[in-house]
C-alpha positions as semicolon CSV with decimal commas, in nm:
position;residue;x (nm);y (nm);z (nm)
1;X;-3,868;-4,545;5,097
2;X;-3,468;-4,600;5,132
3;X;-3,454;-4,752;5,447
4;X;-3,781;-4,948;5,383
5;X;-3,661;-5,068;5,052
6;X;-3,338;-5,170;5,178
7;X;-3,508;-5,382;5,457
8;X;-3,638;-5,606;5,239
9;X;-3,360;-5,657;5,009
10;X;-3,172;-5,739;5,379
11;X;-3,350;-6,029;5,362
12;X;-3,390;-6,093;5,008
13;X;-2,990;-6,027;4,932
14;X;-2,868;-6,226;5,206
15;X;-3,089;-6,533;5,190
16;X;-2,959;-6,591;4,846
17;X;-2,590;-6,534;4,945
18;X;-2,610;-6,732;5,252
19;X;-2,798;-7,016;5,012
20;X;-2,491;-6,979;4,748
21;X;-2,223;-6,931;4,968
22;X;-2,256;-6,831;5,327
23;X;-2,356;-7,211;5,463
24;X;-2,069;-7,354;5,271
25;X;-1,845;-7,108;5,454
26;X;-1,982;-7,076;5,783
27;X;-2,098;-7,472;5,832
28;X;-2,037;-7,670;5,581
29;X;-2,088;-8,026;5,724
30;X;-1,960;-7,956;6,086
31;X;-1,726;-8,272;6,079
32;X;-1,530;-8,115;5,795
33;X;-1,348;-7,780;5,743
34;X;-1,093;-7,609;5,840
35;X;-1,037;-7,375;6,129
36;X;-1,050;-7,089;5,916
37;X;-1,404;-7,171;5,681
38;X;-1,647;-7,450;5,608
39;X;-1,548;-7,602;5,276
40;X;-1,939;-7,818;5,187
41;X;-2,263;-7,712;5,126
42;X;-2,269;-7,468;4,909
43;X;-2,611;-7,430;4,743
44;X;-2,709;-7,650;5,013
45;X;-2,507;-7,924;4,772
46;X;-2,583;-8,319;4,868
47;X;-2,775;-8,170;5,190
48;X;-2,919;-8,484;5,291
49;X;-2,583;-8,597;5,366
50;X;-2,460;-8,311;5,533
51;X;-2,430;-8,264;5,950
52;X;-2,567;-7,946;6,017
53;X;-2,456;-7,700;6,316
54;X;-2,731;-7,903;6,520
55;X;-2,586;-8,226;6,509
56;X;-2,888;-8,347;6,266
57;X;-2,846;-8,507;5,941
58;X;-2,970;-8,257;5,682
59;X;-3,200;-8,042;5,903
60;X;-3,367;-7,787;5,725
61;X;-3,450;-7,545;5,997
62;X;-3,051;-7,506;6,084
63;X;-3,067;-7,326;5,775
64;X;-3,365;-7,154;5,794
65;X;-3,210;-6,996;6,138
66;X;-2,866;-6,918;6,062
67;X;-3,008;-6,713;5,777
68;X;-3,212;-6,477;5,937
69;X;-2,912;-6,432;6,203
70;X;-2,709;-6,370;5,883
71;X;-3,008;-6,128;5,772
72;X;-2,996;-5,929;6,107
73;X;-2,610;-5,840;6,061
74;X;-2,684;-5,740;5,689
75;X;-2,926;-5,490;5,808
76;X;-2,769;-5,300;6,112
77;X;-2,517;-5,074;5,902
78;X;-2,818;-4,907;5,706
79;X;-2,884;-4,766;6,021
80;X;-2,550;-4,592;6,070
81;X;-2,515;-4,435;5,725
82;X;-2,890;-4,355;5,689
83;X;-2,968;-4,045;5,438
84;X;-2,629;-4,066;5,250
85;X;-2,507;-4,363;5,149
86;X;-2,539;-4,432;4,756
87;X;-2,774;-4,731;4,687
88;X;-2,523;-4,936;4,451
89;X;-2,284;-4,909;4,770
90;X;-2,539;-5,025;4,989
91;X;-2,580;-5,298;4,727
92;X;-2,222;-5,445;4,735
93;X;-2,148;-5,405;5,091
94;X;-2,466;-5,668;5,168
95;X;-2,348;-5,860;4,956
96;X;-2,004;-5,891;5,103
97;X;-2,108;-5,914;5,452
98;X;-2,347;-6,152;5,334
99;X;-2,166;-6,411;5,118
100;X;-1,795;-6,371;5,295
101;X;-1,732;-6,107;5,623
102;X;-2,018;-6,269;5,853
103;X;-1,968;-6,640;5,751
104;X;-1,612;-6,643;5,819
105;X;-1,732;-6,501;6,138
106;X;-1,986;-6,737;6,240
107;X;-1,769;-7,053;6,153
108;X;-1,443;-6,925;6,369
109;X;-1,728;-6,893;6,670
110;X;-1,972;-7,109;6,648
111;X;-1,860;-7,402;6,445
112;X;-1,681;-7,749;6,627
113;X;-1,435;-7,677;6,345
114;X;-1,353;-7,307;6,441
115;X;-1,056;-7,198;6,611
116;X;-1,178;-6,959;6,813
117;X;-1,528;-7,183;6,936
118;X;-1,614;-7,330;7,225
119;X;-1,775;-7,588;7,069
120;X;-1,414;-7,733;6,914
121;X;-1,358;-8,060;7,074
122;X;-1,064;-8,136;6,950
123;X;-0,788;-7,859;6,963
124;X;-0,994;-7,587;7,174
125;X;-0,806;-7,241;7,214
126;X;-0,639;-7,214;7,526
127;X;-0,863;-7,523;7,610
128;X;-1,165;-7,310;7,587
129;X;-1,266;-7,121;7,307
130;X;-1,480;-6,827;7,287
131;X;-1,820;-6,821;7,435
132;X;-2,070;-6,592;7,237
133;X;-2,372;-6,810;7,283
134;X;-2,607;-6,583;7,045
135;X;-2,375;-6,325;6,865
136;X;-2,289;-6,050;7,057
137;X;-1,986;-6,082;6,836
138;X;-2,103;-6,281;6,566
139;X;-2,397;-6,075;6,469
140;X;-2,405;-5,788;6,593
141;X;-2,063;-5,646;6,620
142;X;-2,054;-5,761;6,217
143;X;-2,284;-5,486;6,167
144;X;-2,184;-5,248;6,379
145;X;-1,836;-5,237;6,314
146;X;-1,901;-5,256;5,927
147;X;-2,194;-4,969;5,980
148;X;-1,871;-4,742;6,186
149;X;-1,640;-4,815;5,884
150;X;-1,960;-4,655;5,716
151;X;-2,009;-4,334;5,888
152;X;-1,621;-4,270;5,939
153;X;-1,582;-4,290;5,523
154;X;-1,883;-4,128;5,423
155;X;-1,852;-3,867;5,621
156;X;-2,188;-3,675;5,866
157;X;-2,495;-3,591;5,663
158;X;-2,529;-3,208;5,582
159;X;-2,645;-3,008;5,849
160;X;-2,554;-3,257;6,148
161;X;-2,240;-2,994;6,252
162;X;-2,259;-2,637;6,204
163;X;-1,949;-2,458;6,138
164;X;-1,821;-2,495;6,504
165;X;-1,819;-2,844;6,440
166;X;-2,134;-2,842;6,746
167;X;-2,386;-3,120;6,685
168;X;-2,704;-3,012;6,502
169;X;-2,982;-3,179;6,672
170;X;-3,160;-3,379;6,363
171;X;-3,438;-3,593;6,566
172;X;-3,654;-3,966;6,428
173;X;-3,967;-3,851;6,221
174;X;-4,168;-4,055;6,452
175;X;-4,159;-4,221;6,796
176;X;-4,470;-4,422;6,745
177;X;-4,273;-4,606;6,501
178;X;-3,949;-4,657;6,667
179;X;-4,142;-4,750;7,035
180;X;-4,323;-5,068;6,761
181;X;-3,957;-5,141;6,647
182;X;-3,823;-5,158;7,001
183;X;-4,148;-5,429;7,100
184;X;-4,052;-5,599;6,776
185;X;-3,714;-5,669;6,820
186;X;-3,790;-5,704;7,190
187;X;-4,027;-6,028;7,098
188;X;-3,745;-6,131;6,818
189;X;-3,472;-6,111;7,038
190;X;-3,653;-6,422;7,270
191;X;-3,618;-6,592;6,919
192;X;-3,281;-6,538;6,906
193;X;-3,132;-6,591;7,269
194;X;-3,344;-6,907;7,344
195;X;-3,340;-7,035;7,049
196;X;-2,992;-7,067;7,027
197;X;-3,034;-7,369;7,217
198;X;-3,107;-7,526;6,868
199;X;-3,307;-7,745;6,975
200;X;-3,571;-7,742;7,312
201;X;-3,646;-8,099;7,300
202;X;-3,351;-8,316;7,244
203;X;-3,378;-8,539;6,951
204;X;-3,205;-8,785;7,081
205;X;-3,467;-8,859;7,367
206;X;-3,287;-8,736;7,652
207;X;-3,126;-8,402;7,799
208;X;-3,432;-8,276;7,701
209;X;-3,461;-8,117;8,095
210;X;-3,156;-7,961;8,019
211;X;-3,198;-7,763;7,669
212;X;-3,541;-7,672;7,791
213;X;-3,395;-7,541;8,133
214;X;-3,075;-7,329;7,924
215;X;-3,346;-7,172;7,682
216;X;-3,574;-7,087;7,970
217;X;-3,258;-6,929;8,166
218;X;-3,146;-6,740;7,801
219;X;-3,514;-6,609;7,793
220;X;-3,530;-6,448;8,180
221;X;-3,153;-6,264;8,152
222;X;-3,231;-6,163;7,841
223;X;-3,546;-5,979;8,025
224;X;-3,354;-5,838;8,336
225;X;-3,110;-5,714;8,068
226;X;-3,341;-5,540;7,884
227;X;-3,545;-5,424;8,185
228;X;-3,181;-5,292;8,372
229;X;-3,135;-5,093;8,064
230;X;-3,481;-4,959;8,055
231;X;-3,420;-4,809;8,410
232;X;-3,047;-4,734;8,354
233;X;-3,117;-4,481;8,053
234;X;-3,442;-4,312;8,190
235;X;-3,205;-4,242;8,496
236;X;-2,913;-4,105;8,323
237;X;-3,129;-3,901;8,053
238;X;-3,308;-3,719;8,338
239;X;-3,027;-3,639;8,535
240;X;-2,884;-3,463;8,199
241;X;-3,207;-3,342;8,068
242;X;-3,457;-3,355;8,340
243;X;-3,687;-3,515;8,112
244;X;-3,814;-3,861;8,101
245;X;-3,721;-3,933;7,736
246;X;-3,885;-4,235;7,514
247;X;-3,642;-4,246;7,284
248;X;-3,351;-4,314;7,540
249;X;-3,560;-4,545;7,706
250;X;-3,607;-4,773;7,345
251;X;-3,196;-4,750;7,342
252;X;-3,194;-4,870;7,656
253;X;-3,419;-5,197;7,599
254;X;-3,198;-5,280;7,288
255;X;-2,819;-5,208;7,427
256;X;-2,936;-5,448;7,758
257;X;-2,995;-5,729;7,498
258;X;-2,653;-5,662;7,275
259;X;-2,500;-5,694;7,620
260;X;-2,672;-6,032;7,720
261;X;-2,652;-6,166;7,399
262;X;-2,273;-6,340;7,451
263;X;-2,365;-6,480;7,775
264;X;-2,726;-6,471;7,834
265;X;-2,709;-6,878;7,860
266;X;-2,423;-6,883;8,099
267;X;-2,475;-6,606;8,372
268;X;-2,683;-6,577;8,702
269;X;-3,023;-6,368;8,695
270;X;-2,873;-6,083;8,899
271;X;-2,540;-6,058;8,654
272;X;-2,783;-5,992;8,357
273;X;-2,881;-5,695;8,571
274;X;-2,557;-5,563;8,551
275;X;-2,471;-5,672;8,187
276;X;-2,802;-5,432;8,110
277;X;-2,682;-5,114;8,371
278;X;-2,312;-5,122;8,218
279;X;-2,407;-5,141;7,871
280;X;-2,666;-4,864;7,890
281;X;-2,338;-4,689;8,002
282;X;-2,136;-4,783;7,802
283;X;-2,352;-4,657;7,485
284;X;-2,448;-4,305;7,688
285;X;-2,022;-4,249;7,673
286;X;-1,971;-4,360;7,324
287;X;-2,279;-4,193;7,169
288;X;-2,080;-3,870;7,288
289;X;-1,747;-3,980;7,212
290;X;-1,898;-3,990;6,854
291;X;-2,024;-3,689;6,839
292;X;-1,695;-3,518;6,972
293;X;-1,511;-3,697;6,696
294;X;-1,774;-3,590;6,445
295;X;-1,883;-3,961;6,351
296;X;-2,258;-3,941;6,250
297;X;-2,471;-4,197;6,341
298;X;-2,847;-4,161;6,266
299;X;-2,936;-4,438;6,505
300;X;-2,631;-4,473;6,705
301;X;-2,630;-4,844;6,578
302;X;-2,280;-4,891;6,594
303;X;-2,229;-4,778;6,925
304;X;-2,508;-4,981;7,022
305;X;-2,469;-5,352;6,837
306;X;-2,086;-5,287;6,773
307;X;-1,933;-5,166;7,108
308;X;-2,214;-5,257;7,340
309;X;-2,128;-5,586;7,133
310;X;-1,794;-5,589;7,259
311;X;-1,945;-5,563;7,626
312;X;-2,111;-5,822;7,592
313;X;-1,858;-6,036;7,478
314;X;-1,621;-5,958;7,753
315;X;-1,890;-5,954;8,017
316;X;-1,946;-6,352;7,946
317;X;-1,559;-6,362;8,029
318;X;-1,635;-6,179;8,341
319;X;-1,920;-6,389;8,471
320;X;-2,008;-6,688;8,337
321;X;-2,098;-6,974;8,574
322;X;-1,920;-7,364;8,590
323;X;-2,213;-7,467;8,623
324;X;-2,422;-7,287;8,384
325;X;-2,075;-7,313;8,132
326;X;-2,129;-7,688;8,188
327;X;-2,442;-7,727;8,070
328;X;-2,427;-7,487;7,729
329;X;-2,081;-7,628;7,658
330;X;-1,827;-7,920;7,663
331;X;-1,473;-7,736;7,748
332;X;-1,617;-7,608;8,125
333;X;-1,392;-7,291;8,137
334;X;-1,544;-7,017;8,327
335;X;-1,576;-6,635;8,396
336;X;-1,300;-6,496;8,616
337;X;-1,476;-6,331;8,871
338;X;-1,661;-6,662;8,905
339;X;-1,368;-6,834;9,025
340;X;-1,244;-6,982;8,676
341;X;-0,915;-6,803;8,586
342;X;-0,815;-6,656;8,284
343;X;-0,900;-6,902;8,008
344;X;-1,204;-6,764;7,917
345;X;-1,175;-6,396;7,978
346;X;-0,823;-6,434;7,770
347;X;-1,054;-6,614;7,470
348;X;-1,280;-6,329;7,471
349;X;-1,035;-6,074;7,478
350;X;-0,864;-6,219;7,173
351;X;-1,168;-6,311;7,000
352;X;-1,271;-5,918;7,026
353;X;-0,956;-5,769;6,897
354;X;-0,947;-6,068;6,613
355;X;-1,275;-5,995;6,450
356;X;-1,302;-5,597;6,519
357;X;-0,974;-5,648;6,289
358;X;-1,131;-5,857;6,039
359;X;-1,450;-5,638;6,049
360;X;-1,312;-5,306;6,008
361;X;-1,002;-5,399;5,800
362;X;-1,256;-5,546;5,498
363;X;-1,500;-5,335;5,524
364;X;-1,310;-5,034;5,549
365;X;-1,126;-5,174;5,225
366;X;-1,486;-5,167;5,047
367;X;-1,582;-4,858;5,149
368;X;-1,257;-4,682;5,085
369;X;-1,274;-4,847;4,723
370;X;-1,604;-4,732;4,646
371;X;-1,528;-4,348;4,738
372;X;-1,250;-4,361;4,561
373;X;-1,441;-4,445;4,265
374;X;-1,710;-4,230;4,347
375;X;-1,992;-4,437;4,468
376;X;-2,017;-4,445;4,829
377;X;-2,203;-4,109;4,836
378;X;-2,475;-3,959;4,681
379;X;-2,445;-3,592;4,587
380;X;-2,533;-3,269;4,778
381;X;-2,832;-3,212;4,608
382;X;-2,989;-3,540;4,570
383;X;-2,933;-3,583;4,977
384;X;-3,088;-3,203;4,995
385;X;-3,427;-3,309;4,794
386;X;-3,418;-3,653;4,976
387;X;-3,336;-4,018;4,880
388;X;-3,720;-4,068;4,847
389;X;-3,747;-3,781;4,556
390;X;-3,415;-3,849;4,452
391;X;-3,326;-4,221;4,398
392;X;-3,687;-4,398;4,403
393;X;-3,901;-4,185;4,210
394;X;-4,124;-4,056;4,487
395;X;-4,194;-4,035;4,913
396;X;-4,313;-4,265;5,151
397;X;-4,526;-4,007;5,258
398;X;-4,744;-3,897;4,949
399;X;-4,952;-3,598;5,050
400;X;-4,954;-3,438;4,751
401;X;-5,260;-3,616;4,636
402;X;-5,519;-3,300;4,686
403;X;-5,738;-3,452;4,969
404;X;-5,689;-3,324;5,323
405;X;-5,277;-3,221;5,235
406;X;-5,143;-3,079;5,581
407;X;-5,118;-2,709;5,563
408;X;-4,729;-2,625;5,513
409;X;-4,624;-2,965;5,376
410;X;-4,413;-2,909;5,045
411;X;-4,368;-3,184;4,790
């Protein structure tokens, strides 16, 4: 009942922090601000009035989707300190990330008032800006990152290493589950990628061709990535374990769509192939970097949205088209081994080390406070009878009901 309960606070939490506070800072009214944080809007304040990130006047639905990206970086460091974490911590670091790490974020990236964004018309950096077209960075480093600063604080569940320091295999309570996840998030993520086109008819009345041929192209290497890192983790995973494993294969779908997620507008069919294959890599050789280093990760989330996140970012350096640049953005800088120098790749590269710091630096603060204090874990016992028993007063499985209770099952 922890994780579930903390899924919908996720979305409860953050909508009313991103209502309060997050717009203000991440948007504002995109012909104001500073190049640091939005400085209108808050409590969606005189919104009629207001340009929204869309170019509209007052356009409800700009809202409506920034908040559930805002939602989906919330929720990705539950993930990474699953089975542990005390709930009053969990509280205050979705607030944070809610109301002030991922806002800053998202206006730095993605608004025409950012310093790091493409979309800055004015005084671009290094006369191109960052591309991260649906939040490789923006999203889903945020959580991943924050989620690492999680696991390194708190410290590995008990049991995960025995006294050799050897990983303890602790395997998912159900695959049926996590293979309806993975075809959830694999439908959401067409939300996400296309969608970031804003718009798919053009509200002006023209370039309507265009946005619907960029959201079309976000939607097909968005599949290939996906599909590439299908293939790329059943391969590796039965060349280690000569099995074919589900589970890797569900990893697989979701690191090829971190990877695309930068630069799925902005790259060639065949280069969101290799976006998916390198990522898949990428997380095989950090999942076991963690483990070396003794950095427990339930769902390898932050290897997976946070580093495979970084990929991504740096991949839409690597290979995004003129052409395709042209047509998702106004400054026309392009990937390197495309033929368009080092504008671009040198944006990404700085807009990777810039918010990893910001990321890990804050959220490391929070955590570190909250141990210090006392609160970031919960103790032995309570984690040995379970955060169901322990913290909310029962289990999401209740067999102990006396009507066909499994044999062995203790309550």
């Amino acid at each position: 009942m922890n994780i579930l309960l903390q899924t919908i606070l996720d979305a409860a939490v953050s909508a009313i922090c991103w209502y309060l506070i997050g717009w203000g800072l991440a948007y504002g009214d995109i012909t104001t601000g500073s190049p640091f944080l939005g400085t209108a809007g808050f409590a969606m304040s005189n919104w009629s009035a207001l340009t929204t990130n869309s170019g509209s006047a007052g356009r409800w639905s700009d809202w409506f989707f920034q908040w559930a990206f805002a939602a989906t970086a919330t929720t990705i460091p539950a993930g990474c300190v699953a089975e542990r974490f005390n709930f009053n911590a969990y509280l205050a670091y979705t607030v944070f990330i809610s109301a002030w790490v991922y806002p800053i974020i998202v206006h730095w990236v993605w608004s025409p008032k950012g310093w790091l964004s493409a979309f800055n018309t004015e005084k671009p950096l290094l006369d191109s800006g960052m591309i991260d077209f649906a939040g490789s960075a923006v999203v889903h480093m945020t959580g991943g990152l924050a989620g690492l600063m999680g696991c390194i604080l708190v410290g590995p569940r008990l049991g995960r290493f025995d006294s050799n320091g050897k990983p303890v295999d602790m395997p998912g309570h159900s695959a049926t589950l996590m293979v309806l996840g993975t075809v959830l998030l694999w439908f959401g993520w067409y939300g996400f990628n296309p969608g970031s086109t804003l718009n798919i008819v053009s509200l002006a009345g023209k370039d309507s061709a265009l946005l619907y041929e960029t959201s079309g192209r976000a939607a097909v290497t968005t599949t290939l990535s996906g599909g590439a890192g299908v293939i790329t983790a059943l391969i590796t995973t039965f060349v280690r374990h000569k099995a074919w494993d589900l589970i890797s294969v569900c990893n697989g779908a979701l690191v090829g769509f971190v990877s695309i997620t930068a630069s799925a507008a902005v790259v060639e069919p065949w280069a969101a192939l290799i976006a998916g294959i390198i990522g898949s890599l990428i997380f095989d050789v950090t999942c076991w970097l963690w483990l070396k280093l003794r950095i427990d990760d339930p769902l390898s989330a932050s290897p997976m949205h946070g580093i495979c996140g970084m990929w991504g970012v740096l991949f839409a350096g690597l290979f995004a088209t003129e052409k395709f640049v042209g047509q998702a953005y106004l400054n026309g800088k392009f990937g390197a081994f495309m033929g368009g120098g080092g504008h671009l790749l040198a944006c990404q590269i700085i807009g990777i080390v810039v918010i990893t710091a910001w990321i890990c630096v804050l959220t490391g603060l929070l955590f570190l406070v909250l141990k210090l204090f006392g609160k970031l874990r919960i103790s032995p016992e309570e984690e040995q009878a379970g955060l169901d028993v322990s913290k909310h007063g029962g289990s999401a499985y209740n067999y102990d009901h006396g009507l066909n209770k499994p044999d062995g099952i203790k309550i």
